[in-house]
N, C-alpha and C positions, 0 to 999 in steps of 0.2 A: 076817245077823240072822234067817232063815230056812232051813226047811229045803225039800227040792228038793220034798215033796208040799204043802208050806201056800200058802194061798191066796196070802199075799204073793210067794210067786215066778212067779206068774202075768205074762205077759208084755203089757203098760201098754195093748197096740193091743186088747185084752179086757175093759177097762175100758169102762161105758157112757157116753159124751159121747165115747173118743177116738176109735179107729180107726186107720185103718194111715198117710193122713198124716200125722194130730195124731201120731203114735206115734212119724214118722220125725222131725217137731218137737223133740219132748221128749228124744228119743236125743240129738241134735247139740250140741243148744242148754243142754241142762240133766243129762246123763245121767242120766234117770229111764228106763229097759229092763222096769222090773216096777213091780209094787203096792207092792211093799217099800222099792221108792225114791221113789216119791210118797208114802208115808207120811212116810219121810227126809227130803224137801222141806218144811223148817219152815218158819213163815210170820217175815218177820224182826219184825212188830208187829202191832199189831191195833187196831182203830178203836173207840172209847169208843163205843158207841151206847146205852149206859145211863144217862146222864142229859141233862137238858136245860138249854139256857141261855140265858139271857135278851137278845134283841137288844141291848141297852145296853150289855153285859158283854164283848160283842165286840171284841177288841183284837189289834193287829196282828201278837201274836206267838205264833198259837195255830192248831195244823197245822187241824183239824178243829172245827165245829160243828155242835149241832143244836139249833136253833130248833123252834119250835110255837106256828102264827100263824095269821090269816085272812088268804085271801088278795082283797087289797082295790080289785086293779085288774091290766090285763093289757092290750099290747099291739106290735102289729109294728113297727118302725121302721125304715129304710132300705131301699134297695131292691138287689138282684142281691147283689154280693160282702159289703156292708155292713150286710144286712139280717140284723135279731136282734128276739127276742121279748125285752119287756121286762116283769116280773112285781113286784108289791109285794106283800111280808108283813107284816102287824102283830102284836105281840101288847104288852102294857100297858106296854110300856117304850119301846118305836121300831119303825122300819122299816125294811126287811129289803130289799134290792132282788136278784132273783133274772133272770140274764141266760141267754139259749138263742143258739147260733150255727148250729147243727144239729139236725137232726130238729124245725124249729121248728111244721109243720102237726101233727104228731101229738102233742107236747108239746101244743099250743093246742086240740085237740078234747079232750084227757083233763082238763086242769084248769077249776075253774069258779072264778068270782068270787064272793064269800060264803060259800066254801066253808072249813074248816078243815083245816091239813094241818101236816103234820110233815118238816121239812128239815133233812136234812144236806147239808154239804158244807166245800171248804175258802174260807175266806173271805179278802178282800181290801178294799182300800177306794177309792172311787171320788170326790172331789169328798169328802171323808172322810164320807163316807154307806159301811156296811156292803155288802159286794156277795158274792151264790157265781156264779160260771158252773156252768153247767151242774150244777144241786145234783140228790141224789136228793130227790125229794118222795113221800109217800105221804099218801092221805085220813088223818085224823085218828080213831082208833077210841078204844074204851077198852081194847081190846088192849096198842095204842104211846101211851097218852098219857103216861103217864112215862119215856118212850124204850123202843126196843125192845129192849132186857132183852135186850143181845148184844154181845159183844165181836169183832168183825168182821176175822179173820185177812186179813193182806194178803203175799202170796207173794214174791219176786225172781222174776223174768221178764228177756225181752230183749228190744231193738227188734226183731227178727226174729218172735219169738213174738209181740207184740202186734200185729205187722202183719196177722201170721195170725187175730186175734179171740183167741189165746192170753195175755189180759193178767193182771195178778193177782185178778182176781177170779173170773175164767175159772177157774183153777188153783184158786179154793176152791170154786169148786162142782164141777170134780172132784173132790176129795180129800172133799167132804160126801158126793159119790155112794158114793166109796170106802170110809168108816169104819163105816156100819152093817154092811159085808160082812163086817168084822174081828170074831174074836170071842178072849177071855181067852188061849185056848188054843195063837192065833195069836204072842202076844207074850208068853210066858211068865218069869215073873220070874227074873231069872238073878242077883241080889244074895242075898247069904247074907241069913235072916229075921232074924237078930240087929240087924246093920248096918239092913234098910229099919223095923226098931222103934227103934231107936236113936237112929236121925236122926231116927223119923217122918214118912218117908217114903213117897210115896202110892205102891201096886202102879204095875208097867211099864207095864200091860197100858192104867189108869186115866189115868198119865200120858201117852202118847200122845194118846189120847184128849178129854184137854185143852190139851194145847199147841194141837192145832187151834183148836177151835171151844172154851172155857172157859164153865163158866157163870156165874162173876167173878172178878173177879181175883185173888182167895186164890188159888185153884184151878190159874190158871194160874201165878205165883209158885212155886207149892209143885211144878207138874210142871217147871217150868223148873229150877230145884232141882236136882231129881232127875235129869233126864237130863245136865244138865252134869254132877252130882255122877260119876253112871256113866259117863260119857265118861273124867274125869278119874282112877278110879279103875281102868277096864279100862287105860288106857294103862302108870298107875301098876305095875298087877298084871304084866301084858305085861314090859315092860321089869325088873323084881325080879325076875322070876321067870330070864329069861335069865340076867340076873346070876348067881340062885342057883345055876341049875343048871353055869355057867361054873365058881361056884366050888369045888362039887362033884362034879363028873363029868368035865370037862375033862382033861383029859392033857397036863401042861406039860413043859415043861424045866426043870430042876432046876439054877440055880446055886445053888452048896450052900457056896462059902467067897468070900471079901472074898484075892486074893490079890496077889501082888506087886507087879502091875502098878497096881491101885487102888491100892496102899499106897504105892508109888513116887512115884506122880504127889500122891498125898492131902499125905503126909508132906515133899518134897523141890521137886516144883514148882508145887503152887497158888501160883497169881498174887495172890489173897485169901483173906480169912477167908468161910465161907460165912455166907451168913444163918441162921437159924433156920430159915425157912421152906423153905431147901432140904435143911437139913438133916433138917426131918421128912421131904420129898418123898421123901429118898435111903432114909431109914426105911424106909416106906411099899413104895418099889421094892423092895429088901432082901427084904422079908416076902413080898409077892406073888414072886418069881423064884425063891425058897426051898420053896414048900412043892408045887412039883409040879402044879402048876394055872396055866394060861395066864392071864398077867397081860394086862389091858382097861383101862390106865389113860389117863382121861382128865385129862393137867399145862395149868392154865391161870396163866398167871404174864404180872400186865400189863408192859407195854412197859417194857427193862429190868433185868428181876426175877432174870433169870441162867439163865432155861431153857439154856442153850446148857449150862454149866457142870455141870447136872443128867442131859446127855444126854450127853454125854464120859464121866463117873463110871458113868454106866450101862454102855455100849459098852465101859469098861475092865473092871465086872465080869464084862460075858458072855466077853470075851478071855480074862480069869483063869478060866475053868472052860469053856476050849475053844472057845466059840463066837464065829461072825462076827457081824457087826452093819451093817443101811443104815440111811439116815436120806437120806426123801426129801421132798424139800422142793418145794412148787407152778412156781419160777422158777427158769432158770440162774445169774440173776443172786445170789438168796438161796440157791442152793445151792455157789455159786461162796464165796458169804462163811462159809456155813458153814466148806466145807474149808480158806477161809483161816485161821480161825478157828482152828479146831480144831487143825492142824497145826501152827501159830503155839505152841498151846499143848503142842503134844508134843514140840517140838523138840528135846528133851533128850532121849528117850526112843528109844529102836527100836522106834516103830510103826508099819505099811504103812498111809498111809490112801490110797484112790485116788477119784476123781472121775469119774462118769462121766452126761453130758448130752447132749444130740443132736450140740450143739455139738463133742461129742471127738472127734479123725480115726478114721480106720480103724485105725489101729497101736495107737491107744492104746488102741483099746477090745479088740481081740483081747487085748493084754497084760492088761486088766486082768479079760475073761473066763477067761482063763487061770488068772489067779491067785484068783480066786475060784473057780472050780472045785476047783484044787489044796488052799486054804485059805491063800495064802501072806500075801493078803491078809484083815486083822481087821478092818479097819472101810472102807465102802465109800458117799461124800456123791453125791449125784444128784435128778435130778427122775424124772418118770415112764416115765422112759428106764430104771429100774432093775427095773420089772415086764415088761419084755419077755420074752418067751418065752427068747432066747438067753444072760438072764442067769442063771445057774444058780451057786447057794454048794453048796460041800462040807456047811458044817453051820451055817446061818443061827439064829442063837437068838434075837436080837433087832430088829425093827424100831420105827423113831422116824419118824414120819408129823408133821412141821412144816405150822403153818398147816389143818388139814386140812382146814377146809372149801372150801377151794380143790380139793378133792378130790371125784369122786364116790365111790358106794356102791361101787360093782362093781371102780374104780381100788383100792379100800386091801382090798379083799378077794380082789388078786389077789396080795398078800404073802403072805398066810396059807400062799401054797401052795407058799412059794420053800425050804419046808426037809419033813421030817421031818416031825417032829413040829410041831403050829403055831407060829411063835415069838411070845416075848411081843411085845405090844404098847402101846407108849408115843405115846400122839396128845399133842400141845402146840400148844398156841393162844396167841397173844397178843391176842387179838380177848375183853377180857374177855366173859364169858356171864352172865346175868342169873340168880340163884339157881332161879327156877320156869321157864327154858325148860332148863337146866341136870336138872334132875328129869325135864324132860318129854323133850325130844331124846335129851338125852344121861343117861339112869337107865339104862340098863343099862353104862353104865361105872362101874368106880372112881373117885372123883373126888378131884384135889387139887389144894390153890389157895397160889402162891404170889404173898404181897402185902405182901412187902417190897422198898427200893430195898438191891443192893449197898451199903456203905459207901464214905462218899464223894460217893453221887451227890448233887446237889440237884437237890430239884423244879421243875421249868421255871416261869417265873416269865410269867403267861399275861392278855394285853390287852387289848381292844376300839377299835379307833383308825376315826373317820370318816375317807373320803375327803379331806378339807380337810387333814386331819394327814398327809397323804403324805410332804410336803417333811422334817417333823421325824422320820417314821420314815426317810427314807433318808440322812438326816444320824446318827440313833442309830444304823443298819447300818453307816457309815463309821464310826462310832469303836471299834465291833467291830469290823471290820476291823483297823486300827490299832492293835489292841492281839494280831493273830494269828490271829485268829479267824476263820472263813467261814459263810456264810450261803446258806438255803433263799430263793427265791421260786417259791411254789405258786400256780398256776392249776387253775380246775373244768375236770372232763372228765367230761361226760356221759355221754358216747357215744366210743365211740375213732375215729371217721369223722363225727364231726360236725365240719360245713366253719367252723360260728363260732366255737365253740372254737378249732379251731385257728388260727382267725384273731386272737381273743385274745389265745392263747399267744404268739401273732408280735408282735402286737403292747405285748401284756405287753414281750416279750425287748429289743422296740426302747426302751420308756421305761424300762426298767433301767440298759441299754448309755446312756441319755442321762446317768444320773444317776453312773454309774460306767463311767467314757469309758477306752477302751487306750490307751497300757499302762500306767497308773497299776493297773488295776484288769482282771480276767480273767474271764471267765464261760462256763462251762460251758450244755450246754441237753440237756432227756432230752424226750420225748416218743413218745407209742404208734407214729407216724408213720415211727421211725428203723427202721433195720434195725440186727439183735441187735447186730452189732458196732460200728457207730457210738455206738449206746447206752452199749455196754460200755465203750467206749475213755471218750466222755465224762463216765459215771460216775466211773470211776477217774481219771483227771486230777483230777479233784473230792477222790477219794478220797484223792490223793495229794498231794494241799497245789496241784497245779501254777495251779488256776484258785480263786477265794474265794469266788467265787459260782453256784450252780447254780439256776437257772432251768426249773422241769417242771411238767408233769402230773401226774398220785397216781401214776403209777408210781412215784414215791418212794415212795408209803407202806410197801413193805416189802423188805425187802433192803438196806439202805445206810446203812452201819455207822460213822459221822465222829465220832470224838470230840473233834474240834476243832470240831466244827459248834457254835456257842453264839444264832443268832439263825435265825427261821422268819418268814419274813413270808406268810400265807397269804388274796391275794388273794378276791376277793366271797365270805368266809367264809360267808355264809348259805348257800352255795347245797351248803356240805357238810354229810353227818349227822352227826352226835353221833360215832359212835364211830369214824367217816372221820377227823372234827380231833382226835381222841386219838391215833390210829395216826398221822395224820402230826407230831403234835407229838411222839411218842417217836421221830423222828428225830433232835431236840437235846437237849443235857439228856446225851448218853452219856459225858461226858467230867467233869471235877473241877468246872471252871469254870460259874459261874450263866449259865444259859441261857433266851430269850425265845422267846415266842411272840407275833405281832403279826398280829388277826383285823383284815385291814382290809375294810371294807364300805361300799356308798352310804349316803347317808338313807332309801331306801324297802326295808324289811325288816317281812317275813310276823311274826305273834305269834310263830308256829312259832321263825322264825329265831333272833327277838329271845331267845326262851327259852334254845333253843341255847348261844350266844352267850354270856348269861349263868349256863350252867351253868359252860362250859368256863372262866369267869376263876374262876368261884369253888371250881374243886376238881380234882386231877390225880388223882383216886381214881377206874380204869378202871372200877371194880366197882360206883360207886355211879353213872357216867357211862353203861355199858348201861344200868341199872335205870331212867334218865330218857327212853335211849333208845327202851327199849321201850315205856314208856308213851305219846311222843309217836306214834312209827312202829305200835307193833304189829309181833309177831313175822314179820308174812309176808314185813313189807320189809326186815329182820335180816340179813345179808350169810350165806350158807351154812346156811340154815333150811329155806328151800325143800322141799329132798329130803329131809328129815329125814320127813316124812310125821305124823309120830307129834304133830305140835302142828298138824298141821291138822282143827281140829275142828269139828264143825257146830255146835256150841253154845257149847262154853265157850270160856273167854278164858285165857288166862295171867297176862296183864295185870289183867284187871276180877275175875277168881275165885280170886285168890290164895289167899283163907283158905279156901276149898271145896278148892284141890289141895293145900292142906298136909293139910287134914282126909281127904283119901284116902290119903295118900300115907300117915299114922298109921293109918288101921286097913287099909293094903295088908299092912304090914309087921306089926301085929300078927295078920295072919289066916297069912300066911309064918311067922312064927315057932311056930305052931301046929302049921298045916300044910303044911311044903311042897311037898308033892307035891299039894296039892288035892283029898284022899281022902276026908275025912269028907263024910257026905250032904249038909249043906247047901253045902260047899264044889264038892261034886263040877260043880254046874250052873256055877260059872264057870270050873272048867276044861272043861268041853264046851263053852261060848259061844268061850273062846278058842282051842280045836281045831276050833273051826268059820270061825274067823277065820283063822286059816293059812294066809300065801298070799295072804290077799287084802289085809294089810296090811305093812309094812316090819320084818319081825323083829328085824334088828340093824341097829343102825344104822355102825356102823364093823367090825371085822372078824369 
């Protein structure tokens, strides 16, 4: 936000109050290094100290008050650890009892009896008579008699800094020291003047300046406004503009025709009709791998939807116009089902697909560097065994990145550089993304959403069962059973080395095995604890009809493909998130037949939970299931958010400022369509803000 000569990059121990230990404080603890980051340092609320309230009015569920009374009597009571001043306030309504535990001789020389004063503080009730500990009090003037005409910023601090005297009030009278130092020129407005008339929006320079210290609440309102709006808007701009320039300057690979090999498999061995919504998907693909520009799409299609089907059809056009194609997937496990998958459906065909994960011997993986050198091999399934240095393609045009937020930054951007020219890029999630972190994360991709079910499926048909009801769920399991059918039982896993968990799981396994005793009935068990192939073997027995029942941890939630699977019974369901019990309920439900899901839980469950809970019976729509998600959790707790960078914001929300970032994201894209390059004069100062940002924030978030 600075440049290297302005006062705000002055280094924080230069500040008057810090110095070089407070400096080495604020580094650790808060990374505040300059004046620019103590400005940064927003306060997260502020103390009403502008009006006053009347003792009587006092009620139990009010953060702050401030009284203005006589004070009508005073004294010590107890003695050594016990010992406290004890203070009464009047004014025309009641009495005000004011208690000291500390500092009580020098609180007791500065106040008098009869004298008039004015107190804040937070209140409590005692013997239900009103009480403050430790309140601020000052003499009574005509100054403060209508309160002190201030809205009293209060900072985020840590136990560590307040041990040091560093608490949040400490912090605002730094940053008081701080702001008269600032002047206009320091925090120059970088929004086009169109845009801050438009909204009526108050100067940069002003809004700073009241976020701190306001001189009422319009004021601060209307800066708060403004600098979420700006947050939301650089991010917005930031992210189009990669986009733009991806789709104009980039250098792609050019698949330029739909040939045999698509038409062979399209026309002779689809297994189904595709949906609509794959069919635009495949559109969409088409258009972008056609015109010579690296395609950045990001396929989000909830659990189901036939991503798989959409990345076969792709992988067959880059084959049709010479190029190879990986597709890497976060686990052995779901990259193992991919290539069964896939190959299953090429069967008829003469296609090389090969596999390669940590898991594959030495022979095989020589053969299969081999042949992807040579080019013999077209399509090539794996985990992150496929960026290794030693894997090297002849002429890579396409990667298909599954799951990706299992993926870091630096992981899917070491594809980019397994060919020539970059190849395109297709990310697929099954983890639906909620429309406004979808803009914020992920805006500098293409985006497409498929949200239909294949033909055929039905909807998982989804329960809430108390603990009491155990017996008649493991009797409704037994008649699934019995008619073919196998069945999930899901335990929580916190922690993958957490000792009660897995003592849970154990003993989860044992009152299952009670209720479906050998060898009438077979059970499977997965858990984090196994080694890779134990795992694997016991998946697949699962997988293979040998056992009916599997027994695990969320390592189910992805990779494990039963379409005879028709019942999910998922133990202390509270204790999973929203879009945890979507991902594991799109484990059933894959097959013809109507499929359950059965949330069993104690009696004592969090509102949180209960909400939960009752979203999941009432809708198998992934897309409207994040959107609840994020509203309970908040983006930060989002599974693969984290490093996204770009929605962590100091101000705004995603969640709370929805209509503020659609409102940016409308005049990002009209000020783009103007000017893209950011040329004209009033546009020029945001692209100098964001050349000045360069580097110091996440530019792309995927390849």
């Amino acid at each position: 936000m600075q440049s290297s000569n302005s006062i705000l990059a002055s280094p924080i121990e230069y500040l008057k109050g810090v110095g070089p230990l407070r400096a080495d404080l604020l580094k650790k603890e808060l990374s505040i290094f300059t004046f620019g980051d103590l400005l940064e340092h927003f306060p997260y609320r502020h103390l009403d100290k502008t009006k006053i309230d009347s003792i009587a009015s006092i009620s139990f569920n009010q953060d702050f008050v401030q009284v203005k009374g006589r004070l009508t009597g005073m004294e010590i009571i107890g003695a050594s650890r016990g010992k406290r001043l004890v203070a009464h306030v009047k004014d025309a309504t009641g009495i005000l009892e004011l208690v000291w535990f500390q500092g009580i001789n020098w609180v007791e020389k500065r106040l008098m009896v009869g004298s008039d004063y004015l107190v804040f503080g937070k209140p409590s009730f005692f013997m239900s008579r009103p009480q403050i500990t430790h309140p601020e009090i000052d003499v009574l003037t005509i100054e403060n008699a209508d309160g002190k005409n201030v809205l009293e910023p209060i900072y985020p601090t840590t136990e560590k800094l307040k041990a040091k005297g560093l608490n949040a009030r400490t912090i605002g009278k730094l940053t008081a020291a701080l702001l008269p130092q600032i002047h206009e020129k320091d925090i120059p407005e970088i929004l086009p003047d169109s845009i801050v008339q438009s909204l009526q929006l108050p100067h940069r320079y002003k809004a700073y300046m009241h976020l701190h210290f306001p001189p009422d609440t319009e004021s601060y309102e209307a800066s708060l406004k403004r600098l979420k709006f700006e947050e939301l808007f650089m991010a917005q701009l930031r992210m189009a503009m990669i986009k733009s320039n991806r789709h104009r300057f980039s250098k792609g690979i050019v698949f330029d025709k739909v040939g045999d090999l698509f038409n062979t498999f399209y026309n002779k061995h689809r297994p189904f009709e595709l949906t609509g919504a794959q069919k635009r998907v495949l559109r969409e693909i088409r258009q972008d791998t056609a015109r010579g520009h690296q395609m950045n799409r990001l396929l989000q299609g909830d659990v189901g939807s036939g991503k798989t089907m959409v990345a076969l059809l792709t992988m067959l056009l880059a084959a049709d116009n010479g190029y190879q194609s990986c597709l890497m997937a976060p686990t052995e496990i779901l990259a193992q089902q991919h290539y069964n998958s896939i190959t299953a459906l090429l069967k008829n065909m003469e296609m090389p697909v090969g596999l390669l994960t940590g898991s594959s011997t030495k022979k095989e993986r020589e053969k299969l560097l081999s042949g992807l050198q040579q080019g013999s091999i077209s399509i090539i399934i794996g985990t992150h065994a496929l960026i290794e240095d030693k894997v090297q393609f002849k002429n890579l045009g396409l990667s298909i990145i599954d799951e990706q937020h299992r993926f870091g930054v630096a992981q899917r951007a070491e594809l980019k550089l397994k060919g020539e020219l970059q190849p395109h890029i297709l990310v697929m999630t099954a983890t639906p993304i909620p429309r406004t972190m979808a803009m914020t994360a992920y805006g500098d991709l293409d985006y497409s959403v498929m949200d239909e079910l294949p033909p055929g499926r039905k909807p998982v048909t989804t329960v809430h069962r108390y603990e009491q009801a155990r017996p008649a769920v493991m009797d409704f399991v037994k008649q699934e059973i019995a008619k073919g059918r196998q069945a999930y039982f899901i335990y929580p896993l916190i922690e993958e080395s957490s000792k009660v968990d897995f003592e849970n799981l154990m003993k989860g396994y044992e009152e299952v095995k009670a209720f479906f005793p050998e060898p009438q009935y077979y059970i499977s068990m997965v858990h984090g604890k196994q080694k890779a192939d134990v795992k694997e073997t016991n998946m697949m027995r699962f997988k293979n009809g040998d056992t009916q029942i599997m027994v695990s941890t969320t390592v189910i939630e992805v990779g494990v493909d039963v379409p005879n699977a028709s019942v999910m019974v998922i133990e202390s369901a509270q204790r999973f998130g929203l879009s945890q019990l979507h991902q594991l309920r799109g484990r059933v439900g894959r097959g013809s037949e109507q499929s359950f899901c059965i949330l069993l839980t104690g009696k004592n469950i969090t509102q949180d939970g209960r909400e939960r809970l009752k979203i999941m019976t009432a809708t198998n729509d992934g897309f409207l299931i994040a959107e609840k998600d994020l509203e309970l959790r908040g983006p930060g707790e989002i599974e693969g958010t984290r490093q996204s960078g770009v929605i962590d914001f100091k101000l705004a929300s995603i969640v709370k400022d929805k209509e503020l970032l659609q409102l940016a994201a409308l005049k990002c894209s009209s000020i783009l369509e103007e000017d893209p390059e950011l040329i004209s004069a009033e546009n020029l100062r945001l692209k100098n803000y964001l050349l000045s940002k360069k580097g110091k924030t996440e530019w792309s978030k995927v390849a």
